[in-house]
N, C-alpha and C positions, 0 to 999 in steps of 0.2 A: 278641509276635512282632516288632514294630519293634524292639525293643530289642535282641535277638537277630541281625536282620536289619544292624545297622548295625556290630555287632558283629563278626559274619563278614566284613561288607565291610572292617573297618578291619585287622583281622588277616590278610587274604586274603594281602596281597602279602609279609608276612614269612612265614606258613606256608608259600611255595610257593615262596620263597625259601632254608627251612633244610633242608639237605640228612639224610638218612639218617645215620646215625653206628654207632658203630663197627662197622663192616667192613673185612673185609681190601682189597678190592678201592677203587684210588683212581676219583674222577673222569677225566671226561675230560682227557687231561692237556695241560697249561695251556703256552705257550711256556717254552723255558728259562729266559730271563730274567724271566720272573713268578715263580720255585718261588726260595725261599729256605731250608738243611738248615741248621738248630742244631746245635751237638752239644754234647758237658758229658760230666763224669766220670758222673754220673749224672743221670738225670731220673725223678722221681717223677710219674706218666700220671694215677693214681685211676680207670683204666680196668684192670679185670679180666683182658680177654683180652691184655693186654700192661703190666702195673702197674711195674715198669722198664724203663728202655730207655737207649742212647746219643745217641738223636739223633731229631731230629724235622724234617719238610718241611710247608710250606705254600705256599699260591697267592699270587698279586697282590692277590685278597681278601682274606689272613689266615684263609682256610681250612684247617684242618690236612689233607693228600693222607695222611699215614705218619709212624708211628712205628716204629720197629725200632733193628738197631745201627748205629752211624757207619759201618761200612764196608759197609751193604746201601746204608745210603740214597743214600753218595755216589757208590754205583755205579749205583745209580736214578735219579739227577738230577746226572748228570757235570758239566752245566753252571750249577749252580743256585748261586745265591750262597751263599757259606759263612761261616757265627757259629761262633766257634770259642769258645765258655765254659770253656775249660781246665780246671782241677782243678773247676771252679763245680758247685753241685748246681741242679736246676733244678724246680719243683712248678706245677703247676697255677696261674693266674692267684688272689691273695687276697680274698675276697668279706667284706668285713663285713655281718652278717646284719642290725643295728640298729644304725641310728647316725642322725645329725642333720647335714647338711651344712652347710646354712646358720646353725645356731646354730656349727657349729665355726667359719666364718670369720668369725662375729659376738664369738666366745671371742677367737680371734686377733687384734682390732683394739680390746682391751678391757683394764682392768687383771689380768692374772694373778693370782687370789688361790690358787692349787692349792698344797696342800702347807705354805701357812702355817702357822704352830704356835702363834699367839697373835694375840689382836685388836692387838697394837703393830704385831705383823708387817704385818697386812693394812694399818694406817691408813698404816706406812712405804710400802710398794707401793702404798698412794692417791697417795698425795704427790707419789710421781715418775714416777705416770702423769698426774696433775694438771697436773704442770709441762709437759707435752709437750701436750696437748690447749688446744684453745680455749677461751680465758678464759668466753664465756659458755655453752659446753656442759657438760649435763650430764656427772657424774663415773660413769661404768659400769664395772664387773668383775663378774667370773666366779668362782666356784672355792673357795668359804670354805667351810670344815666344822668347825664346831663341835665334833662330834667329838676333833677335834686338840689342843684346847686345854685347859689346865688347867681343873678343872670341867666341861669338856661343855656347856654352857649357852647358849641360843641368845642374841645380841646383842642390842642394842638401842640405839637413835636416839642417845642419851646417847653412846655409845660414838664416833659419829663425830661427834658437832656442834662437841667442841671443834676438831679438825683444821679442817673444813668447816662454818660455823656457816648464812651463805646459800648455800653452791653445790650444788645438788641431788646426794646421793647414792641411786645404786640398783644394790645387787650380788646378784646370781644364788647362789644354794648352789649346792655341785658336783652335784649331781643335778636341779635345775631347777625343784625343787619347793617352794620355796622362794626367799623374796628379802628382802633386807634394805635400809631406807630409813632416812636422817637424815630431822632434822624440818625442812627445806627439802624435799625432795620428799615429806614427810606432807601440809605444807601443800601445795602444789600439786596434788596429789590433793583435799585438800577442797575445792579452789579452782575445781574442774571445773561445770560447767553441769547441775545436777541430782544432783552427787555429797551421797551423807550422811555426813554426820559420824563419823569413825572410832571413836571414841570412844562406848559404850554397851556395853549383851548381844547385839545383835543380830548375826548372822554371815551371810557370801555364799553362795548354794548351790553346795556342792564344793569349799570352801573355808574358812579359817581366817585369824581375824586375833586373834595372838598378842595380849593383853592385861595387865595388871597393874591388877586392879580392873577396873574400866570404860575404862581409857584403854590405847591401842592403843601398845607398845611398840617399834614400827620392825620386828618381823619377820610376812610374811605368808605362810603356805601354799597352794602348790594355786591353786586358783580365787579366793582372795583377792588373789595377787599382780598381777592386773590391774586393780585400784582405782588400783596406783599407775603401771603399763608406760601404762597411757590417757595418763597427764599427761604422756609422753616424748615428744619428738617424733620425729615418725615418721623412719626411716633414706631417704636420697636414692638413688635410683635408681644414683648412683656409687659412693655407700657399697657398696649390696647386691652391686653388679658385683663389687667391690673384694673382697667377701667368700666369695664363691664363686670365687673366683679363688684364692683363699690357701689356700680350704677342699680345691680338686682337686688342686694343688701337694701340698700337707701328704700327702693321701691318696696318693699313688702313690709319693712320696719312700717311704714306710714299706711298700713293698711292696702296695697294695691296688690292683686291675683292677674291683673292682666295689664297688658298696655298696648297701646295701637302706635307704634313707632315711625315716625315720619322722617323719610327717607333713607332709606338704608343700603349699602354700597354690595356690590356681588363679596366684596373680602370681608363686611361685616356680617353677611349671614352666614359666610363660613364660619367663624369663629362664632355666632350665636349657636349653629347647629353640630358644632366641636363642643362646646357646653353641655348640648342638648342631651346630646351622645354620651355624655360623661355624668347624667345627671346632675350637672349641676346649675341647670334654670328652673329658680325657684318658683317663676311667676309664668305667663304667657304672653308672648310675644307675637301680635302681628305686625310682621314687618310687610311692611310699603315699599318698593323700588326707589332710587333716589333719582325720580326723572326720567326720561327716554337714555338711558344709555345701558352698562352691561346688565346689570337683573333685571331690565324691563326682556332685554333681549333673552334672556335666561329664557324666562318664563313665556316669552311667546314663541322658544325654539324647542321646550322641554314641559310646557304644562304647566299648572299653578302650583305652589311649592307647600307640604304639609309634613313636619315632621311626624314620624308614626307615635312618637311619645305624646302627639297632643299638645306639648307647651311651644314649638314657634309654626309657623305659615307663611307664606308671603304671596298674595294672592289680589296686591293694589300695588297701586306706582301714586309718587307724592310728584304733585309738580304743580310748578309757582307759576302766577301769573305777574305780582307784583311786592314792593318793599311792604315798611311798614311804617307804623303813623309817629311811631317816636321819632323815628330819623328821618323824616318828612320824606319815606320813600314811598307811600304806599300812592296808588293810582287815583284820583278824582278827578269828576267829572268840571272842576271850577277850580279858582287858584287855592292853595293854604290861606287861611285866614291871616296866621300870622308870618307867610313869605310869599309877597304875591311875587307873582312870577313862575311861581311851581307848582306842577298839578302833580308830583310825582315819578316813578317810575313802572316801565314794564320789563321785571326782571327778563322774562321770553317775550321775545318778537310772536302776536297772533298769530302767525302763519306758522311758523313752527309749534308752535303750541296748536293749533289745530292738526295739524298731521299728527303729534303723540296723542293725543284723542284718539283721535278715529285709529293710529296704530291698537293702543290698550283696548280699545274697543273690540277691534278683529281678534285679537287675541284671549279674547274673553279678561282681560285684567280689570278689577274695578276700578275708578279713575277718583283721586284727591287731588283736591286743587287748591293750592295756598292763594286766598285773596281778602286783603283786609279794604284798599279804599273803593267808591261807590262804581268808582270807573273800572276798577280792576275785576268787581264782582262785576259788574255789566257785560264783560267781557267774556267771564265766566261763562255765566247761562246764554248768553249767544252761541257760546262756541255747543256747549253741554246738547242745545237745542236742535242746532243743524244736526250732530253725530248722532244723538238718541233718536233724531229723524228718519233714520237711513236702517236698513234690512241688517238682520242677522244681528241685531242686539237683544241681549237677554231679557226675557220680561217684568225683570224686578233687578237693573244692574244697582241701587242704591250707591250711584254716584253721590261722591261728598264735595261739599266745599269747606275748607280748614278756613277757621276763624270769619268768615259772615261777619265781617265787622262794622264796618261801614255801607251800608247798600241803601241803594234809592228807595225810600215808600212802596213807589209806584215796583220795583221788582223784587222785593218778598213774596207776593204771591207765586212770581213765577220758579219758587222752590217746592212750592206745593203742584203746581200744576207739572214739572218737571219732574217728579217723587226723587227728589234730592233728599239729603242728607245735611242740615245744616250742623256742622262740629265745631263750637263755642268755647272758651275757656272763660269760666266766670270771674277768675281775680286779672283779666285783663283790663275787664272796667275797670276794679278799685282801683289798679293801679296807674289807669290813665285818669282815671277822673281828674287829679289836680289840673290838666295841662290840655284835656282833649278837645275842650269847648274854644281856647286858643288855636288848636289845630283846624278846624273846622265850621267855627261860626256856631250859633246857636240852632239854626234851621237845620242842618245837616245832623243834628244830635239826635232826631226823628226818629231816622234808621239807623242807628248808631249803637252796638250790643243792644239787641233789640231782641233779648229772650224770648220774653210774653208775646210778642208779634209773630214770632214761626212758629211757636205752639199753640197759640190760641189758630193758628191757620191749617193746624195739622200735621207741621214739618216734623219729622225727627228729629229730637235734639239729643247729640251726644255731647256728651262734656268730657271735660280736659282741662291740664294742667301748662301744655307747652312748654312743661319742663326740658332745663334747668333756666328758661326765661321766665318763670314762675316757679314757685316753691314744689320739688315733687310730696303734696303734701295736697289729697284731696277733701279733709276737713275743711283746708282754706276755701276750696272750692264751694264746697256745700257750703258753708257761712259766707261767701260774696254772691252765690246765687239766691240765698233766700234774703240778705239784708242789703246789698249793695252799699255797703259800707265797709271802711277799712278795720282795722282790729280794737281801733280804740274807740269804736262807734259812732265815728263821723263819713260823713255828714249826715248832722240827726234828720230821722227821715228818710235817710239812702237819697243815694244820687239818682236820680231822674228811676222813681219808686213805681213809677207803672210798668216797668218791666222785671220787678221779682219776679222768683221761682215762690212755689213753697218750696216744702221740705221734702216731701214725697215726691213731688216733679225733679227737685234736684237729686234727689240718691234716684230715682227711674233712671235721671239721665247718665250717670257714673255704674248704672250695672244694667238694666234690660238694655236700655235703647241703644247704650254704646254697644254693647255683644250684636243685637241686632244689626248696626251700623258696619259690623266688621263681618255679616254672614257668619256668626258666630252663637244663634240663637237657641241653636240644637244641643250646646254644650254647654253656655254660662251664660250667666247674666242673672239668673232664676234660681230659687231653690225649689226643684220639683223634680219629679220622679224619671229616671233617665239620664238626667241634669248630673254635670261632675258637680262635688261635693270643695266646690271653692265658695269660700265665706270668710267674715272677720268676725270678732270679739269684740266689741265695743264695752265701755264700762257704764253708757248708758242710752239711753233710746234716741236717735236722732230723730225722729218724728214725734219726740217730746217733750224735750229740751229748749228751752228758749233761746230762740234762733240767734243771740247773742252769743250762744254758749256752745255752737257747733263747731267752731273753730277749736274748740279746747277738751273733744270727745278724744278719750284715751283708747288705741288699738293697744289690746290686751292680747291679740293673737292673730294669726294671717294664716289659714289652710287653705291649699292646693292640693286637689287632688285625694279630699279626706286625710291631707297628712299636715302638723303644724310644719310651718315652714319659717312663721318668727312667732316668740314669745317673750311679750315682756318679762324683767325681769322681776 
């Protein structure tokens, strides 16, 4: 009941704060010069009782009063200041459903390895990030996928010592799950105060450290890669500023109003809600807990966390069940196709992952849960199952599962039957398709980013970017959900083409259903009456445009809050 109680107290003054929504009838109506009318050749609402329109009003709070045609509204608010978006189309504010803010601005201040096509490649883009940083910092990057490269073959220490023979290197794979080390930061890692020896049979729990014989070859998975992130030294307070700065810039430049941020640390919501406080978060942020540890504890010793400004919250905990399919970590129920012997990993031991359930549960916290192979989601909705079983859970908790990527046939349904939340990123397909049918065999490709299978069953689907493991860039999104194909238009026909979106189901899933997803529905995702006055500027209709041509819609403009907050130039 305390917990409950503190609960209510924290969320009192934004509930009685967020007005009624879609109704015909406006509020009390606000002086002239507070009411601001848009107008645009079109605007896309994602509101029912009015799903087009010409023009839209709001208040000096960025409330939306009205939507209707340009020539009701301007006759309704004669005096109201007028945005004129010309031929522009205009949709609902862009919510990334999964993404990483502070690893994106951590990506941005690091060497770019995305896209590289050979380890020369990667060691050239060492070099001349090398030459720009400080002589005795470590050398960091982001973004190498083996994948890409002749052979497929994960790296190894060898590969960078002659470029780098003492200067510590340490690089992130594009999905995170994974890192790769010269043997200057191996050593350095052994060098730690109680650290052991890399080198033997023995492995970390959740983790992998890639070997040849007994001795540890520069790449680590999963829960292994922090043998070697310990021996880095830690980012400065200006660093992190610096990086969450670049990370909210990035995301609104590309059209996004909000994001759903997966895992976020107690010292990173301080410093999101030190921005907040200072005005300067452009977008909306709900942050996720990183796990059972301090902000899940936060929040089940102090309530669900809502700044009064409206733009951050934290009101979920993110936690993993398993790797993922590029670094053959993620969990199956049968061997990898192409390494028998391995079904994967489980980042958490079930048992411990069943108590933070059911803890987030008591605590009223919504629960996300990272799982991409068929065994890891299996896992999932068993645990999901027993706790949604048991007394004193909410009766709509819209528990998620992050990335649904791999799941058995046979347990899609029980997303529907469990009113789960399936949260998807659509350019994960493109970007696996070359390599995933290798991972998994033909059969297994069944339930395998299987859009049109949770939605045709009813699931929510929210989308996402999983940025900066994908582009923070949700036009990509919208053109891998409706074409399944990558940007040069292969493979003709989309990869395994029974599971398109359209267009309309994919921008649903980037503004209604993600807002809804985050208990967010009473504020955005919709443009209707009550609703804050978060929207973009597109230069033309994406529910018009030939779904080839989605990827290459220009954001003309990003408002939050009825205010712009980027404008092209």
């Amino acid at each position: 009941m305390r917990l409950r109680a503190a609960l209510a107290l924290t969320l009192a003054p934004a509930l009685a704060a967020t007005p009624a929504i879609a109704q015909d009838t406006a509020p009390a109506a606000p002086s002239a010069d507070q009411v601001t009318v848009l107008t645009a050749a079109r605007i896309h609402t994602e509101d029912r009782a009015a799903p087009t329109v010409t023009a839209i009003a709001w208040d000096g709070q960025g409330r939306i009063l009205a939507t209707g045609s340009a020539q009701a509204l301007r006759k309704r608010y004669p005096k109201a200041k007028r945005v004129d978006a010309g031929a522009a189309t205009v949709v609902p504010g862009l919510i990334d459903a999964h993404a990483h803010v502070m690893e994106l601005g951590y990506a941005l201040m690091r060497a770019d390895l995305s896209g590289a096509n050979s380890k020369d490649e990667v060691i050239a883009r060492l070099k001349a990030f090398a030459a720009t940083a400080p002589a005795d910092a470590w050398i960091v990057g982001w973004g190498w996928d083996q994948n890409r490269w002749p052979g497929q073959q994960f790296p190894t220490a060898a590969d960078l010592d002659a470029a780098f023979p003492d200067r510590p290197v340490w690089l992130s794979r594009i999905d995170g799950h994974a890192g790769w080390a010269n043997s200057a930061a191996l050593r350095a890692a052994e060098a730690l105060d109680g650290a052991r020896p890399l080198a033997g049979d023995w492995q970390p729990d959740g983790g992998r450290i890639v070997r040849d014989g007994d001795k540890a070859t520069g790449v680590f998975v999963d829960a292994a890669m922090r043998l070697v992130e310990k021996a880095m030294p830690a980012p400065t307070d200006a660093y992190r500023e610096q990086a969450l700065t670049r990370a909210v810039e990035a995301a609104v430049r590309n059209g996004l109003t909000g994001v759903h941020d997966m895992g976020v640390s107690r010292e990173d919501l301080a410093l999101m809600r030190r921005f907040a406080d200072e005005g300067r978060l452009p977008l909306r942020i709900d942050a996720y807990a990183d796990g059972n540890r301090e902000a899940l504890a936060d929040l089940c010793a102090h309530g669900l966390y809502r700044h009064p400004g409206g733009r951050l919250q934290m009101e979920g905990v993110k936690l993993y069940m398993d790797g993922a399919l590029g670094s053959r970590g993620a969990a199956l129920l049968a061997d990898y196709s192409d390494e028998l012997g391995n079904r994967g990993l489980l980042v958490t031991d079930p048992a411990a992952f069943a108590l933070a359930v059911v803890k987030a549960r008591d605590c009223g916290v919504q629960v996300a849960t990272h799982a991409i192979g068929d065994r890891g989601n299996r896992l999932v909705l068993d645990t999901y199952a027993q706790a949604l079983g048991g007394s004193g859970v909410r009766p709509d908790p819209r528990w998620r599962v992050e990335h649904a990527q791999v799941v058995d046939p046979e347990d899609i349904p029980r997303f529907a039957q469990l009113r789960l939340v399936a949260s998807m990123q659509p350019t994960h397909a493109t970007s696996d398709m070359p390599w995933a049918e290798d991972r998994l065999g033909h059969d297994r490709l069944e339930g395998a980013y299987a859009w049109r299978r949770f939605l045709d069953l009813g699931v929510p689907l929210a989308l996402g970017s999983d940025f900066p493991v994908e582009q923070v860039d949700p036009r990509l999104g919208l053109h891998a959900a409706v074409t399944r194909q990558d940007r040069d238009g292969q493979p003709a026909g989309g990869w395994l083409p029974g599971q398109r979106l359209t267009a309309a189901e994919a921008l649903r899933g980037f503004t209604a259903t993600a807002a809804w997803a985050g208990h967010d529905e009473a504020d955005v995702g919709r443009l209707a009456p009550g609703l804050r006055a978060d929207f973009v500027v597109l230069d033309r209709d994406p529910l018009a445009v030939p779904a080839a041509e989605l990827d290459a819609l220009e954001v003309k403009a990003t408002w939050v809050d009825g205010q712009p907050v980027y404008e092209a130039k």
